[in-house]
C-alpha positions as CSV (number, residue, x, y, z in Angstrom):
1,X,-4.6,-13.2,24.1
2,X,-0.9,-14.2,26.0
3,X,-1.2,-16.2,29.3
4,X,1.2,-14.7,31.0
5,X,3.2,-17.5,32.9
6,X,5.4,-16.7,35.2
7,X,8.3,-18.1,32.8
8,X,7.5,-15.3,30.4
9,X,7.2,-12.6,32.7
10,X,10.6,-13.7,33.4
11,X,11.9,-13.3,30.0
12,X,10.0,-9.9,29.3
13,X,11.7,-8.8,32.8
14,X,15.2,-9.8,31.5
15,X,14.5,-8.3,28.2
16,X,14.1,-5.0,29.6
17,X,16.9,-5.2,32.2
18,X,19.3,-5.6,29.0
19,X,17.8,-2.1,27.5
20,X,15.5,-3.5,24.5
21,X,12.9,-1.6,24.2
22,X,8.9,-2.0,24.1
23,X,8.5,-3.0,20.3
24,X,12.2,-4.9,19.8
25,X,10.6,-6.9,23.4
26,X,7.9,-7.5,20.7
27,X,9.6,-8.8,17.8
28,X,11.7,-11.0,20.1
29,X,8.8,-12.5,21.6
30,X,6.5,-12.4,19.0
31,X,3.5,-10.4,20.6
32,X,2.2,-7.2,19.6
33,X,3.3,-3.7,21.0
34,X,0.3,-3.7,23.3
35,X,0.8,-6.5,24.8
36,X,4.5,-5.6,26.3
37,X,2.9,-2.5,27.1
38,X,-0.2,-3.8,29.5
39,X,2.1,-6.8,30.9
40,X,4.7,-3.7,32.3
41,X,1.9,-2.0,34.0
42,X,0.2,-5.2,35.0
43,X,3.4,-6.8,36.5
44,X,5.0,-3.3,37.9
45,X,8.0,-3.7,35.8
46,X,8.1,0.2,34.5
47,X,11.1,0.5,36.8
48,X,13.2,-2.7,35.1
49,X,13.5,-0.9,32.0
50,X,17.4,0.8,31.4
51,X,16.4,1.2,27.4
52,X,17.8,4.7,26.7
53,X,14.8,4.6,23.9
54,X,12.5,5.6,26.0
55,X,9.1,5.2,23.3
56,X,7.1,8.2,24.4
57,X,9.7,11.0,24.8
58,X,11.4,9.6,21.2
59,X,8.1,9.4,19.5
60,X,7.2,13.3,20.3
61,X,10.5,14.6,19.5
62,X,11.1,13.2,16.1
63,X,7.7,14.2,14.8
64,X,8.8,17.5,12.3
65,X,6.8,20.3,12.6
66,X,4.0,21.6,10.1
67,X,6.8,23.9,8.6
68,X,9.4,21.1,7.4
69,X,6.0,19.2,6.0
70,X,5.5,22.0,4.1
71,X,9.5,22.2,3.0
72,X,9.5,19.4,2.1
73,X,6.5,19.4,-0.4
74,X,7.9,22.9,-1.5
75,X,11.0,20.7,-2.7
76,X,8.7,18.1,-4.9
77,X,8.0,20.4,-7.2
78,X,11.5,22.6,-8.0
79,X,13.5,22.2,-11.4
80,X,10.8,19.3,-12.2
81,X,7.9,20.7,-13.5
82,X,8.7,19.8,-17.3
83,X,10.1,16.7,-16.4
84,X,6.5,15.5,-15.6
85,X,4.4,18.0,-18.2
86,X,6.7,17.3,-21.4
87,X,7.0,13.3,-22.0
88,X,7.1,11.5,-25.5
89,X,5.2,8.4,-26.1
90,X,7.1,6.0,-28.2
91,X,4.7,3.7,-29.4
92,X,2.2,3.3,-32.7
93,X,-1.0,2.1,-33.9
94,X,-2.4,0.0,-35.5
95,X,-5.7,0.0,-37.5
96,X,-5.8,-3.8,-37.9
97,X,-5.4,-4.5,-34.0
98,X,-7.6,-4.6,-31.5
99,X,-7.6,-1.6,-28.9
100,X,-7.5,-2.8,-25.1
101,X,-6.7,-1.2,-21.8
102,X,-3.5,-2.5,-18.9
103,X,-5.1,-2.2,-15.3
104,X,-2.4,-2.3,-12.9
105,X,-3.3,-2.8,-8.8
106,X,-1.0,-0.9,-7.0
107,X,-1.3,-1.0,-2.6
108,X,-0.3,-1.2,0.7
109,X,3.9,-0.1,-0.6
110,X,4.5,0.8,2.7
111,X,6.9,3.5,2.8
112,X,9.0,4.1,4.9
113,X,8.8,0.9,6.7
114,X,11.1,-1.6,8.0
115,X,9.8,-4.9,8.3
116,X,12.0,-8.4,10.1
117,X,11.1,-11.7,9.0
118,X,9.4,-13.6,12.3
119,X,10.4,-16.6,11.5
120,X,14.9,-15.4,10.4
121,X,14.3,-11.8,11.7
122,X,16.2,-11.3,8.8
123,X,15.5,-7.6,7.0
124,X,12.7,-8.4,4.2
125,X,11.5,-4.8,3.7
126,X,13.5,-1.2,3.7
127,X,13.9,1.4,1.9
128,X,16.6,0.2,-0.2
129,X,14.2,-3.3,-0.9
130,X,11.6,-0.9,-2.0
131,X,13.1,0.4,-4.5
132,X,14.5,-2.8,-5.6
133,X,10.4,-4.0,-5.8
134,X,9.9,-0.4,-7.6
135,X,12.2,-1.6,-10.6
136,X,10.7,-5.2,-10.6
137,X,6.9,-3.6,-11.4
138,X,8.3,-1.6,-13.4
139,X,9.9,-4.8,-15.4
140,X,6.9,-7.0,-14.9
141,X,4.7,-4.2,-16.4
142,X,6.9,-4.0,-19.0
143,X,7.3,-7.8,-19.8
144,X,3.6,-8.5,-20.2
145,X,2.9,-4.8,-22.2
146,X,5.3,-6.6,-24.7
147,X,4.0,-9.9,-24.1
148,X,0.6,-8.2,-25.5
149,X,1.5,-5.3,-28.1
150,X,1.8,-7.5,-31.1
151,X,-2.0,-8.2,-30.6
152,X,-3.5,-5.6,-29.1
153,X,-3.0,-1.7,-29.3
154,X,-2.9,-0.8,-25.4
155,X,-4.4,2.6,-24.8
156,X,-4.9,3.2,-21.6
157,X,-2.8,2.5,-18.3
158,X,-4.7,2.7,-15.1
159,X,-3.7,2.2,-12.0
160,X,-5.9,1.6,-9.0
161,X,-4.0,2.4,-6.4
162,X,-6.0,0.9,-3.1
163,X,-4.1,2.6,0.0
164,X,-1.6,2.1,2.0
165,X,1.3,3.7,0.1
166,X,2.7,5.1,3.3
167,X,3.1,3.9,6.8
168,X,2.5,6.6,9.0
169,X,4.4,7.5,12.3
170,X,1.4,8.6,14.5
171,X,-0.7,5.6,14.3
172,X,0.9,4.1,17.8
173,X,4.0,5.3,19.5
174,X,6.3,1.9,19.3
175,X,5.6,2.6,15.7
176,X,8.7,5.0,15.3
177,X,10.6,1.7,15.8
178,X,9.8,0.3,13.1
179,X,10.0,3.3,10.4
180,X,13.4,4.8,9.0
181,X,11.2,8.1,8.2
182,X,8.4,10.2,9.3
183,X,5.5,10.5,7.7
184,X,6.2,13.9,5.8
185,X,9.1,12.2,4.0
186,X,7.1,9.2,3.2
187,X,4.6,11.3,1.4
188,X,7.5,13.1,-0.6
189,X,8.8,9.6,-1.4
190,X,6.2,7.6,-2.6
191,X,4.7,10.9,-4.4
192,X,7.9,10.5,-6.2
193,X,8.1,7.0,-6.8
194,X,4.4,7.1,-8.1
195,X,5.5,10.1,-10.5
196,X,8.5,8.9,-11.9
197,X,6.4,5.2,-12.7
198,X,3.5,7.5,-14.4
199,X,6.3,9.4,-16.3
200,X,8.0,5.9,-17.8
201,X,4.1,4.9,-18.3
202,X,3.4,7.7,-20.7
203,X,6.4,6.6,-23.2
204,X,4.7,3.3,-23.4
205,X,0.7,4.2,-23.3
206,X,-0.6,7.1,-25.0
207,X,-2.6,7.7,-21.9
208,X,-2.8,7.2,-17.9
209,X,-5.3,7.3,-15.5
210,X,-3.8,7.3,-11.8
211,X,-7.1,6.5,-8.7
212,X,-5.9,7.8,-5.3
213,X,-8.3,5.6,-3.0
214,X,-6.9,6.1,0.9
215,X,-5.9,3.5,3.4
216,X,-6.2,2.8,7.0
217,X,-2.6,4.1,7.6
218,X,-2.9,7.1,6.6
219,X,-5.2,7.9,9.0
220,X,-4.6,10.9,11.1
221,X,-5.3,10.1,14.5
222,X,-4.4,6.8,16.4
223,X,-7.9,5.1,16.3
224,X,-9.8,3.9,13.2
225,X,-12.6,6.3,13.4
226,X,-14.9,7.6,10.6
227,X,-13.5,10.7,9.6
228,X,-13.3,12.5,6.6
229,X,-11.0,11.6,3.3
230,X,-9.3,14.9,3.4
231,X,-7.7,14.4,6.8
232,X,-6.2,10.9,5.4
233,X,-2.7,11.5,4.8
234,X,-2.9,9.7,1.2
235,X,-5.6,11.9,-0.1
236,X,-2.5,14.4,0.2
237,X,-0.7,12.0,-1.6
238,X,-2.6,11.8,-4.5
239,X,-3.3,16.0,-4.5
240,X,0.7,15.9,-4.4
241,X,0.7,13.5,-8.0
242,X,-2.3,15.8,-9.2
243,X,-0.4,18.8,-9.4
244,X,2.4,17.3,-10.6
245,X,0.6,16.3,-13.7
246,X,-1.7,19.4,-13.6
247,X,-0.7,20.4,-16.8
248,X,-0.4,17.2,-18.6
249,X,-3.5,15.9,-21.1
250,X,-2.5,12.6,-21.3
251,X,-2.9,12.2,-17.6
252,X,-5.9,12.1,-15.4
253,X,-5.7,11.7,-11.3
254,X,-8.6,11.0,-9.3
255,X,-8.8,11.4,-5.9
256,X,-12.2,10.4,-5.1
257,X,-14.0,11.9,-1.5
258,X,-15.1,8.8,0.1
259,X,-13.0,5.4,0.8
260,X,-14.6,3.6,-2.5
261,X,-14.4,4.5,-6.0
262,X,-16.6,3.0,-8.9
263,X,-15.7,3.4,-12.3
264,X,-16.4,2.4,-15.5
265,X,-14.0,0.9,-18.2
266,X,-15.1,0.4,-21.7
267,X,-18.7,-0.5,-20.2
268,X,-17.6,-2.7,-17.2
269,X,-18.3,-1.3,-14.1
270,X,-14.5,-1.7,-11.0
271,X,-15.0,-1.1,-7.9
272,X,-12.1,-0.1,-5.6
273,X,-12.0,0.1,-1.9
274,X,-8.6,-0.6,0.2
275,X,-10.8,-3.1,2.4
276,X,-9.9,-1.9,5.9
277,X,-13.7,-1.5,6.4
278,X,-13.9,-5.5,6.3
279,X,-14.2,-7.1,10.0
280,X,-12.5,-10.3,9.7
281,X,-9.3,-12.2,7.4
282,X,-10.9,-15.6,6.4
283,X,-11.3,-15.7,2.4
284,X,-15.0,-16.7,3.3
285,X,-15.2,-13.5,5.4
286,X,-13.5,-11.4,2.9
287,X,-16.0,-12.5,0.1
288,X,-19.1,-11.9,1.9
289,X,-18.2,-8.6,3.1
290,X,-17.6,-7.8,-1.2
291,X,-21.1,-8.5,-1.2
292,X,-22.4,-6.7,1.4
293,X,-20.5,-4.0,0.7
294,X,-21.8,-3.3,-3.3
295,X,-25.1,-3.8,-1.6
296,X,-24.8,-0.9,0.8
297,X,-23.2,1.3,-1.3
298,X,-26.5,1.0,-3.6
299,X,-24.8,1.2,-7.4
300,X,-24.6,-0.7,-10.4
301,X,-23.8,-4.1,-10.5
302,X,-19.5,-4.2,-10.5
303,X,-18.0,-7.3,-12.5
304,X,-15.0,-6.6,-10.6
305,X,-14.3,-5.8,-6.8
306,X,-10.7,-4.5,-6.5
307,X,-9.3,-4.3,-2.3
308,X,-5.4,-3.8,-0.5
309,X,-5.4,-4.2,3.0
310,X,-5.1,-7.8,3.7
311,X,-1.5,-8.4,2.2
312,X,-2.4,-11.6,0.3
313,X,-3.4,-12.0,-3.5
314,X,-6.7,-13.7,-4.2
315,X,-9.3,-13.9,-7.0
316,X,-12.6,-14.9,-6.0
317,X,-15.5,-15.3,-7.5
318,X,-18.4,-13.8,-5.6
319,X,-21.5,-14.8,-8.3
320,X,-22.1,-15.8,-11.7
321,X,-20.6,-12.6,-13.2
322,X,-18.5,-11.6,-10.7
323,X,-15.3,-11.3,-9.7
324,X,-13.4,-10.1,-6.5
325,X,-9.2,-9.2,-6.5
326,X,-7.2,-9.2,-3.2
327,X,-4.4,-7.4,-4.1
328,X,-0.9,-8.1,-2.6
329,X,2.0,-6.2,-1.0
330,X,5.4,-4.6,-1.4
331,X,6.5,-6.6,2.0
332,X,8.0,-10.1,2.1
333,X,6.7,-12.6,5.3
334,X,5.4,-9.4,7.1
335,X,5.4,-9.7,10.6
336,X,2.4,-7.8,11.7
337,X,0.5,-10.1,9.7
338,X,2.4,-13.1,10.4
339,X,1.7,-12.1,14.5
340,X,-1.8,-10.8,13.7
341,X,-2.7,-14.2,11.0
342,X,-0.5,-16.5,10.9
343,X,-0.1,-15.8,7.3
344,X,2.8,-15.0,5.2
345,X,2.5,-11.7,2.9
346,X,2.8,-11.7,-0.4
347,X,5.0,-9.3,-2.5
348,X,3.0,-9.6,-5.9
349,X,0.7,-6.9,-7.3
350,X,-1.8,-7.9,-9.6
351,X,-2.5,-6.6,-13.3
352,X,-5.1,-7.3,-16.3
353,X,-6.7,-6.6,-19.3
354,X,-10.0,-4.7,-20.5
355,X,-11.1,-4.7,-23.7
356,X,-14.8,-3.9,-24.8
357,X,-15.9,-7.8,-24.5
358,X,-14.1,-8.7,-21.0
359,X,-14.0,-6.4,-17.8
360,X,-10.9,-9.1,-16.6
361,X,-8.7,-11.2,-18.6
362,X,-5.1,-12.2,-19.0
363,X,-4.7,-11.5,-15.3
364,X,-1.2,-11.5,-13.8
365,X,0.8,-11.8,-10.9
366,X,4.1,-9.1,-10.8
367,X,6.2,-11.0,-8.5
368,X,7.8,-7.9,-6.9
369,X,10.8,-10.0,-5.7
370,X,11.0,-11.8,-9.6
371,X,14.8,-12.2,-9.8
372,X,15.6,-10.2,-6.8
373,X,19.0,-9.8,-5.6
374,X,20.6,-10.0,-9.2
């Protein structure tokens, strides 16, 4: 909690006098939306605002209607649909090699976002970054898939994708602020991103499996509440990738019903959740709640335990056999979790190996910002 001294009610007066608004009050003092928010009403300073953003008119009037959501989907799909059906895989086999599988980790991407550094403000995270961190997965997959083929015949891509993948504009208003698109052009985006990367994966691997587990910002309503999968705005997401690859054999796309997925992988058992249902951010915390959570979900033991959610990369060990991955992000020093933490984010994703002996080895880090800027 702030203590509001009268030094910084000062400041946040000021602030508003000079037309900032709400959230760019936030970034510059480093407090979170809501806390501008209740110190304006508190301290009656509603009137000292000239910002010609005002946050509540803005945020209704840029939200598109259901028709330009549905538009915009409509577009997805024209003069593409063999683009994503007909694709050639370039590789071979060998009957001396072993076979193995690539399992890539693949969450919180953030579309749409735009994140400042809190320490620089500098820009660490746009559109135009994004797709810079697109083509450096794309390159780290590819470096260690080469790293590998002369031992291994790699037959299977899968990709666990653990939520996140948008941002959402409806989550809380000073959110708009910190966007460049609504949420109906995130979805087209990252459905596209997340296509095109299973397209270049199929010349590579004579097969893909593609896991649509949903995030906490997808959600459609401002609260986290319990409510079902289908109203999450990832689950259309991942019907959107479906279709696209509806007529392809060498793909498969899950889109499980509930916010955890367990699988199994040449008889190793991976569970996937994005992790937003875990009450705390301490790696001590984080590994306990993996416990509890195979516990109350009542299955088979799980040798691995994949999450998103908390925007650092971790492998712990949660027993004698068994193994938990806290996957990274697509956003450098992230300043909701800087504010939030006190923890810098970290733009890495991870990926690893299966074969029938191991349910996790050779396990890499893609640095998503490897060589970035050249």
């Amino acid at each position: 909690m702030i203590k509001w001294t009268p030094e910084l009610v000062k400041e946040l007066e000021n602030l508003l006098e000079a037309g900032y608004t709400y959230r760019e009050v936030a970034n510059k003092m480093n407090i979170t939306y809501d806390a501008v928010k209740n110190a304006v009403s508190r301290y009656n300073l509603a009137g000292k605002s000239n910002s010609i953003k005002n946050e509540k008119h803005n945020y209704k009037e840029i939200l598109p209607t259901l028709e330009d959501y549905l538009s915009l989907a409509k577009k997805v799909f024209e003069d593409s649909f063999d683009l994503y059906q007909k694709v050639k895989y370039k590789g071979k086999f060998s009957n001396i090699k072993q076979t193995e599988d690539l399992v890539l980790l693949w969450s919180d991407m953030h579309t749409g976002m735009v994140n400042k550094s809190p320490l620089t403000g500098k820009i660490t995270y746009n559109i135009d970054i994004q797709k810079e961190e697109l083509i450096q997965l794309q390159r780290g997959l590819n470096r260690f898939y080469n790293l590998y083929k002369p031992s291994y015949n790699m037959e299977t891509l899968y990709i666990f994708s653990l939520g996140d993948q948008i941002t959402n504009d409806r989550i809380y208003e000073g959110q708009v602020f910190e966007i460049a698109e609504t949420v109906g052009n995130q979805i087209i985006r990252a459905t596209n991103y997340i296509s095109d990367f299973i397209r270049w994966a199929l010349t590579v691997f004579p097969n893909v499996v593609y896991i649509n587990i949903c995030g906490n910002h997808g959600r459609s309503q401002k609260e986290i509440y319990d409510e079902p999968v289908s109203n999450n705005f990832e689950y259309l997401l991942g019907a959107l990738i479906k279709e696209r690859f509806s007529n392809n054999k060498r793909v498969k796309v899950i889109i499980p019903n509930e916010y955890f997925y367990s699988i199994s992988i040449r008889g190793h058992r991976y569970l996937l959740t994005h992790g937003h249902s875990i009450r705390g951010t301490t790696l001590n915390t984080i590994e306990k709640a993996a416990k509890e959570i195979t516990l109350l979900l009542g299955q088979d033991f799980h040798e691995v335990i994949t999450t998103g959610h908390f925007h650092s990369i971790h492998k712990l060990p949660i027993g004698p056999d068994a193994t938990l991955l806290v996957n990274g992000c697509f956003i450098y020093q992230d300043n909701f979790a800087y504010t939030k933490l006190r923890k810098f984010s970290a733009a890495k994703q991870f990926l690893f190996n299966v074969s029938r002996k191991s349910a996790l080895h050779n396990l890499q880090e893609i640095d998503l910002r490897w060589n970035y800027g050249k």
